[in-house]
N, C-alpha and C positions, 0 to 999 in steps of 0.2 A: 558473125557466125562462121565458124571453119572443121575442116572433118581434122578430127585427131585421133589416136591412138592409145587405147590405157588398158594394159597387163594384156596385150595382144587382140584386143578386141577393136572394131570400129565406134565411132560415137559421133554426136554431134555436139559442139560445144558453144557456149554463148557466155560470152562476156568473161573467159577464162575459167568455168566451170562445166563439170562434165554434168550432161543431161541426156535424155532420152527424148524424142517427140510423141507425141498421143495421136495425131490426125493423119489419116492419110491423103488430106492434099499437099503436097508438097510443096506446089506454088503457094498458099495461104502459109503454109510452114515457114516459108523463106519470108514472106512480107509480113509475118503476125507472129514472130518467136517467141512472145513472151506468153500467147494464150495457148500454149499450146509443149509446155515444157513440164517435167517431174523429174526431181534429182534421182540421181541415181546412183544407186553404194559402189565404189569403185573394183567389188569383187564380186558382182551382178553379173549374169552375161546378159546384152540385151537380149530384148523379147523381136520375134521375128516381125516385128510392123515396123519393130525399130532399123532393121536390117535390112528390111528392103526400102525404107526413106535415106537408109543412106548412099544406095545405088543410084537415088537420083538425084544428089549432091555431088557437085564436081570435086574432085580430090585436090590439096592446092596445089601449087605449083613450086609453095616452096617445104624446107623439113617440117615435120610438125613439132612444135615445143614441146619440151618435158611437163608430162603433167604435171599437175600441181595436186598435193592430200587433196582427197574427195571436201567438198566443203556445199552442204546443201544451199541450192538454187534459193533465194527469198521467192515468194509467190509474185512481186511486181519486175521482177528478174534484173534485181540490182544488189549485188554483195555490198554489205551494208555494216561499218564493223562495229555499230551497235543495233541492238536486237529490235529491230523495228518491222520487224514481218517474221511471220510461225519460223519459215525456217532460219533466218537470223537470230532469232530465237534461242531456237532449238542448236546451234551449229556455236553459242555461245553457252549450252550446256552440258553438263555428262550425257554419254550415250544414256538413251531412254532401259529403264528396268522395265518399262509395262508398253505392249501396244493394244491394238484393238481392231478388231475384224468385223465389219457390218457396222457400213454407217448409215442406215435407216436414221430415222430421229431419235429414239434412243440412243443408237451409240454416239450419233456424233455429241449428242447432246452430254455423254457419259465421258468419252475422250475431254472433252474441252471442261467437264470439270475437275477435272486429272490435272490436266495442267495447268488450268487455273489457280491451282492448288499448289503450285509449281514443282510438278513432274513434268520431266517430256515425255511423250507419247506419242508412238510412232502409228501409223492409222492403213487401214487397208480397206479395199471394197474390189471386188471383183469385174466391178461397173467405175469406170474413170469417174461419170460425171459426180457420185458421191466423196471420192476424195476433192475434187474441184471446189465443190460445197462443203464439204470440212473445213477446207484450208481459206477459203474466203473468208466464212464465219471467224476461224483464230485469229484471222487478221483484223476484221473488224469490231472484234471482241477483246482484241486489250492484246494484240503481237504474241498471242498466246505459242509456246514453245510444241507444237504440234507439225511432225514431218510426213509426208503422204506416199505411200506406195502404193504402184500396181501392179508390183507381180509377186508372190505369195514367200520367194525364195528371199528378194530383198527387203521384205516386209521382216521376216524373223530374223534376218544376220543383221538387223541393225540393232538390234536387242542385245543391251549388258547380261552376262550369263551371271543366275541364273535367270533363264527368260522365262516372263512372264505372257501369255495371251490370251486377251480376253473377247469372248466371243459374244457377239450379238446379232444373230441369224435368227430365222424364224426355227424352232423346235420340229423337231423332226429329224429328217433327207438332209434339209439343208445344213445340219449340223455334222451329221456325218461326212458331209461333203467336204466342209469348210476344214475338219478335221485332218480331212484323205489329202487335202491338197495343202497344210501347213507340218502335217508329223515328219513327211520326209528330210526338213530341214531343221528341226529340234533336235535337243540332245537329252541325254541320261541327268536327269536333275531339273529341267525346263518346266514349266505348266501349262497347263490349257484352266481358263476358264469358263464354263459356258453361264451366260449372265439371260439364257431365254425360260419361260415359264413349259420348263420340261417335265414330262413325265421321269417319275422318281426314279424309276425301272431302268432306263436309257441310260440315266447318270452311268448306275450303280453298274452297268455294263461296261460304258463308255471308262470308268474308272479300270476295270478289269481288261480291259484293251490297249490301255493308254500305260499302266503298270508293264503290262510285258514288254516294254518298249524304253520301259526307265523312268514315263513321264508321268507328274502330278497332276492331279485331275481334282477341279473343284465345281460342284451344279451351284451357280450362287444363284437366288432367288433376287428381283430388283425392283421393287414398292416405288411410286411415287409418280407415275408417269410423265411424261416428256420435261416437266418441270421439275421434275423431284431429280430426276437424271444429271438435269445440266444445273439445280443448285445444292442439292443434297440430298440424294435418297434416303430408304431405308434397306440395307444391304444383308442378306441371310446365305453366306455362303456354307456348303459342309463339301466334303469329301477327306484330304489329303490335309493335315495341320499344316507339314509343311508348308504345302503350296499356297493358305492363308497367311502364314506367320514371314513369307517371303516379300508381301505386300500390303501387313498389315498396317505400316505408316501411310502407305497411300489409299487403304480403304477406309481411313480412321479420319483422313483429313478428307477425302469424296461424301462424306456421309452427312445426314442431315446431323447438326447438333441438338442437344437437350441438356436440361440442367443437369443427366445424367450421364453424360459424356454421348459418345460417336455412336449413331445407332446402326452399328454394327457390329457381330460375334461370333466368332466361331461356334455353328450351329452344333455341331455332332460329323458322325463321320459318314461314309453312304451316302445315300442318294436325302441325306435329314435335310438338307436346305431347301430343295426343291418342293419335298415335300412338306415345309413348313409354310413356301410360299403359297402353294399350292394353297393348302386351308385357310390362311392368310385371306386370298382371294375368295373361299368358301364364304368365310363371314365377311365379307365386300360384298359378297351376294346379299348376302339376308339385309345387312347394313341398306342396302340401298332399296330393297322389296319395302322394307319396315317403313323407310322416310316416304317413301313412294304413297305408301297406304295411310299416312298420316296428312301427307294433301290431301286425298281422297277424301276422306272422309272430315277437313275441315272444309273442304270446298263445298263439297254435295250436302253436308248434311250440316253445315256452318254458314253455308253463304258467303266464305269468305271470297273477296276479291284476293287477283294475282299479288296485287299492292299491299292488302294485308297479309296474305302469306309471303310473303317478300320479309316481311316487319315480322311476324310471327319466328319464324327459322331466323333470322337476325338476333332476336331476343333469347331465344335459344341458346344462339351460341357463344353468351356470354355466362353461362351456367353447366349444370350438371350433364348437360347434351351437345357441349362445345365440344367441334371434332370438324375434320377436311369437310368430311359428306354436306353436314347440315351448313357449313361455312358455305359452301359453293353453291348450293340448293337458294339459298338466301338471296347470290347473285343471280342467278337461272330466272328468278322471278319481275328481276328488274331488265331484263332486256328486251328490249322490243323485236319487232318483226322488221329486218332492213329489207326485205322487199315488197312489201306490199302496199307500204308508204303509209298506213294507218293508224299506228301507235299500238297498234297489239299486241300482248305479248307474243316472242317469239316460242315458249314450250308450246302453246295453244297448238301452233302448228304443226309439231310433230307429229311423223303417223305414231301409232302406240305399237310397235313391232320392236320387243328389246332383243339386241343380239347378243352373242355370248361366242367365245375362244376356248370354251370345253374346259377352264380348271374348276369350274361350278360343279362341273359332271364328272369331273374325277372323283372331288370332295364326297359328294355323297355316295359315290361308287364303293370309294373305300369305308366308309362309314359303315355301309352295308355288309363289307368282306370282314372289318373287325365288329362287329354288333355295336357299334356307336349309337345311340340313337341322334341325331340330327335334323329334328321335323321341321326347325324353321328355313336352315338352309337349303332341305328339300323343298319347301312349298313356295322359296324364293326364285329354286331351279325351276320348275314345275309354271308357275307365274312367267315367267321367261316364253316355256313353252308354250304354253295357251294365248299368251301377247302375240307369239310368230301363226295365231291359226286366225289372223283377221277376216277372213271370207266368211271362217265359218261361223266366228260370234257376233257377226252382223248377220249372217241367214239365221242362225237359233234365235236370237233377239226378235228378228221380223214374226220369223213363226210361233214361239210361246207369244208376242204378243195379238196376235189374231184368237188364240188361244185363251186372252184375258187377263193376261200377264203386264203390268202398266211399263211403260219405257224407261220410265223416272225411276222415283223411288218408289220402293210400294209403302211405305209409313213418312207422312211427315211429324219430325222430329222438332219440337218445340224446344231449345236451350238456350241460353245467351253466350255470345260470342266467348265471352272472358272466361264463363266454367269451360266449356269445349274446349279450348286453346290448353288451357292446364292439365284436364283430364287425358288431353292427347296428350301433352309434353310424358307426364307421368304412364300411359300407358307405353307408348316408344320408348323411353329409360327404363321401362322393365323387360321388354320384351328384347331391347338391345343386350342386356347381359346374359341372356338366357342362350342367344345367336352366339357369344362370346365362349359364355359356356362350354355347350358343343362345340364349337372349334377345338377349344383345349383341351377339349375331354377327347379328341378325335387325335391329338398332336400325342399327346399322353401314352395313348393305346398304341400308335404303331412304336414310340420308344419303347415301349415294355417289349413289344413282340418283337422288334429288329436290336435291341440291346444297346440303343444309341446313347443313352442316359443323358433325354436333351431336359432342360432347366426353362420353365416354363416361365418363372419370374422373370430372366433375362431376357425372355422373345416379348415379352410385354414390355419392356425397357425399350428395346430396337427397334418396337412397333408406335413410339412416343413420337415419333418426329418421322418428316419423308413420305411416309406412305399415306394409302389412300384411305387407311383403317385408321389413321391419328387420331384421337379425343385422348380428351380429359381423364375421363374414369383408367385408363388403361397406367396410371401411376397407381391408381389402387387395387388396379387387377394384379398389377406388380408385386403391393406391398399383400395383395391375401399370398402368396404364394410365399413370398418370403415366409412370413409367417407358421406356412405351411406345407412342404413342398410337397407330402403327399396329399392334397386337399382333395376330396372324391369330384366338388361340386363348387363353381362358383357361389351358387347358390346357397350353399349351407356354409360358408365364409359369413362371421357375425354381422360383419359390415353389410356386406351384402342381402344377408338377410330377412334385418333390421329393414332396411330401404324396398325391399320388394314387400315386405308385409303391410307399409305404411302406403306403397302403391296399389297394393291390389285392386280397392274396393274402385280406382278409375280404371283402372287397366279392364277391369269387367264389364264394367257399363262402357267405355267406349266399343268393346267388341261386340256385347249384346245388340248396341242401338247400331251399330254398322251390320248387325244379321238383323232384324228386325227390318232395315232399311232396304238390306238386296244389295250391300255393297259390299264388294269382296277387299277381305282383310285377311287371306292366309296365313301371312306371316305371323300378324299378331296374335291369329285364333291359332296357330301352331307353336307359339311360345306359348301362352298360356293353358293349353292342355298338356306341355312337355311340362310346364310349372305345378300343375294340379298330379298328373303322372308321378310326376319326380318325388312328391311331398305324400301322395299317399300309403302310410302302413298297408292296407288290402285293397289289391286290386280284383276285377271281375277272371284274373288270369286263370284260375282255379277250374271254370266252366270250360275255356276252350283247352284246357287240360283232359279234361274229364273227355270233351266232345274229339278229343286227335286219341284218346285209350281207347275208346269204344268204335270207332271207323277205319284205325291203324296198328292199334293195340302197342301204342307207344309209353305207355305205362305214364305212372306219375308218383310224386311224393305226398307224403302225409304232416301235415304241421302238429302231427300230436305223438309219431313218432318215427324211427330213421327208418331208409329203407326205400326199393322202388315196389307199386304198388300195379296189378292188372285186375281189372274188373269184366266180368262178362255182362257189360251194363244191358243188352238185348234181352238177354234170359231174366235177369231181374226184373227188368221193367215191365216184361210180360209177365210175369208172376206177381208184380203188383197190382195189373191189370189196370194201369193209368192212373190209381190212388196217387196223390202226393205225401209227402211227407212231409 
């Protein structure tokens, strides 16, 4: 190791490569070089930890050699002139077109499928020890071509222009931050991508910030978690075509495959991506409420053991209900408990308190703001809520039952395993399109009202592979739309139809005998009223019509003919003197 000199700056070099140090012991610097090195672009100026580790390096005593081209540091810190470590790798490829900022598990896990894919990928975290952990993993992962920066300036000028960056910060602060400390060194043509579960609003600003400035701006939405990441997501980016169509060979090779190509598309323009993932993750909620209430109620009111719900969701998901959810549900049921030492299952053990990351509660926010209706992914949110008030429904439970309220069930249910097991599959496969539905029907309304003109067929394609919403039925949510692109209603799709007609009469009895029992199935009893809702010619709407004209004088219509209508229903009513009519 000796001090040398490159385009007027100081540096430390090792083994005829210019680098940087990260520690500030100097002695452990000096006797431990290679844990403790990151290449550095030769038109970097160091960072000041760098600068002052090299005040306490002797300078030599003789000239110092002409640099040699910047050439990255391998991670065992041996130049290596074939690619046998990330940066040997990377240093035997084109400069990288894409990097990536925020190596949480997601990104590192997103980086390394980048290059896996063979792109290089240049990596950044604002915390060393997660590039350390990047760059270990691409080496342990196949000499994967991934180079690691720490400081924000040499992170983007290692970028073929035009440059692409893609972000993976937590949503929010953090993303403006990560922005404020990368835009100084980008140019007129470059991109940002943010790959976090962003409110739509922030994009669509962030896009309007980043234009004054020259730069493209894409909110891509990222399905699949930490696994979908690092083998194939499902990717929904929107803002900027450009700034897609600049990287869309390596969003097309990152992405989960299907027999229908890459599942990923340029969503729409605005904040569409974010907000498709957003819904996306809406029906992730309901998805998971629904499976949720289908143990329940074969456990409680079935007797099934963990082992046969294990076998049950298994069998499942070789049918009309095969999907990620019920896939994994299936294995949830076969693990035991590793600490207790007893064979238990390990769900047993969880407290029942589900958390949530707030795009449950965007979902039906906006449902609300455009008149969506959305009952099942509401009472999915809602379920969430009432799961996080555990004090209180263990103290209401003690008290109605002092009150004569039994603990158990209040009815036992007489059926045989094999009709229950079916009655649920078919009640959950209707109730699951109806959660489908509403999502679409919610995706729909903001393209009409924001003019994005997003293609509801192809986010049912993109949504086939990678994410957490994968099943089966979603090639034929795919094919109603084709079909139809203005379709009002999953539901009144032939197909679909057909198949909720031929379900109903379980879909009813399992929800009757789960309310007769005292076991809570919101989601289910909120599909199947949004299905009896949906389907009925006259509703009771006419009365609370009638009851907002007469206490706000907000008139109403007549089905017999045009026109708005006010009634002084007080004065008549007293003038009928309470007769009916």
């Amino acid at each position: 190791m000796n001090h040398r000199t490159i385009e007027s700056h100081s540096f430390i070099s090792f083994e005829g490569n210019p680098i940087f140090p990260i520690t500030q012991n100097s002695t452990d610097l000096i006797q431990n070089p290679k844990a403790y090195f990151y290449p550095l672009h030769p038109s970097s100026s160091p960072p000041p930890l760098a600068q002052s580790l090299l005040q306490s390096v002797a300078p030599p005593t003789s000239p110092p050699p002409q640099p040699r081209p910047h050439r990255p540091v391998p991670l065992d810190g041996m130049a290596s002139p074939a690619p046998a470590t990330p940066a040997a790798a990377a240093a035997h490829s084109p400069p990288p077109r894409i990097g990536l900022a925020g190596l949480a598990t997601m990104g590192q896990n997103l980086a390394l499928n980048i290059a896996e894919k063979g792109f290089p990928i240049s990596v950044y975290n604002r915390t060393a020890a997660k590039v350390d952990s990047t760059l270990l993993r691409a080496r342990d992962e196949g000499a994967l071509p991934v180079l690691g920066h720490r400081d924000p300036r040499g992170f983007v000028l290692s970028l073929s222009r035009p440059r692409t960056v893609v972000l993976l910060v937590q949503a929010g602060p953090a993303v403006d931050a990560t922005i404020d400390a990368l835009t100084p060194y980008l140019e007129p043509g470059d991109a940002i991508v943010d790959g976090g579960n962003e409110w739509y609003q922030n994009t669509e600003r962030r896009i309007e910030e980043a234009a004054a400035r020259g730069i493209l701006y894409l909110g891509m939405g990222v399905s699949g978690g930490e696994e979908g990441a690092r083998n194939g997501p499902s990717l929904m980016p929107g803002g900027h075509a450009d700034a897609y169509n600049n990287i869309k060979d390596i969003l097309e090779k990152a992405a989960a495959q299907t027999e229908d190509g890459a599942c990923v598309t340029f969503v729409g323009p605005g904040g569409a991506g974010n907000f498709v993932k957003m819904v996306h993750n809406g029906i992730e909620y309901g998805d998971m409420q629904l499976i949720a209430e289908a143990y329940d109620v074969l456990r409680r009111v079935g007797g099934l053991s963990n082992s046969e719900i294990a076998d049950v969701f298994a069998e499942w998901n070789k049918g009309e209900l095969e999907s990620f959810l019920v896939e994994i549900t299936a294995d949830i049921f076969t693990v035991a408990d590793p600490l207790d030492g007893s064979g238990g299952a390990l769900v047993d053990k969880i407290l029942d308190k589900t958390g949530m990351k707030g795009t449950g509660k965007w979902t039906v926010q906006q449902a609300a703001e455009l008149a969506v209706a959305a009952p099942t992914i509401a009472a999915s949110l809602d379920g969430r809520y009432l799961s996080g008030l555990k004090d209180e429904r263990v103290a209401a439970a003690g008290v109605l039952e002092e009150e004569g309220m039994p603990a158990g069930l209040l009815e036992k249910i007489n059926v045989d395993k094999k009709e229950l097991v079916d009655r649920v599959r078919q009640a959950l496969y209707a109730s699951k399109i109806c959660s489908y539905a509403q999502g679409m029907n919610l995706i729909r309304a903001k393209s009409e009202e924001k003019g994005w003109n997003l293609n509801l067929a192809e986010l049912a394609r993109i949504w086939k592979g990678g994410c957490i919403i994968r099943a089966r039925f979603l090639d034929r949510i795919k094919r109603a739309y084709d079909r139809n692109r203005e379709l009002a209603n999953l539901i009144v799709d032939r197909e679909f139809a057909r198949e909720m007609v031929q379900r109903q009469n379980a879909w009813r009895w399992v929800v009757a005998r789960a309310v007769e029992a005292g076991i809570s199935t919101p989601g289910m009893t909120a599909s199947l009223s949004y299905f009896d809702t949906y389907r009925s010619s006259r509703l009771p709407a006419n009365l609370i019509q009638a009851q907002r004209d007469l206490f706000g004088a907000h008139t109403y219509e007549r089905i017999d003919r045009p026109g708005s209508f006010h009634t002084e229903w007080t004065k008549l009513a007293r003038r009928s003197n309470g007769a009916a009519i």
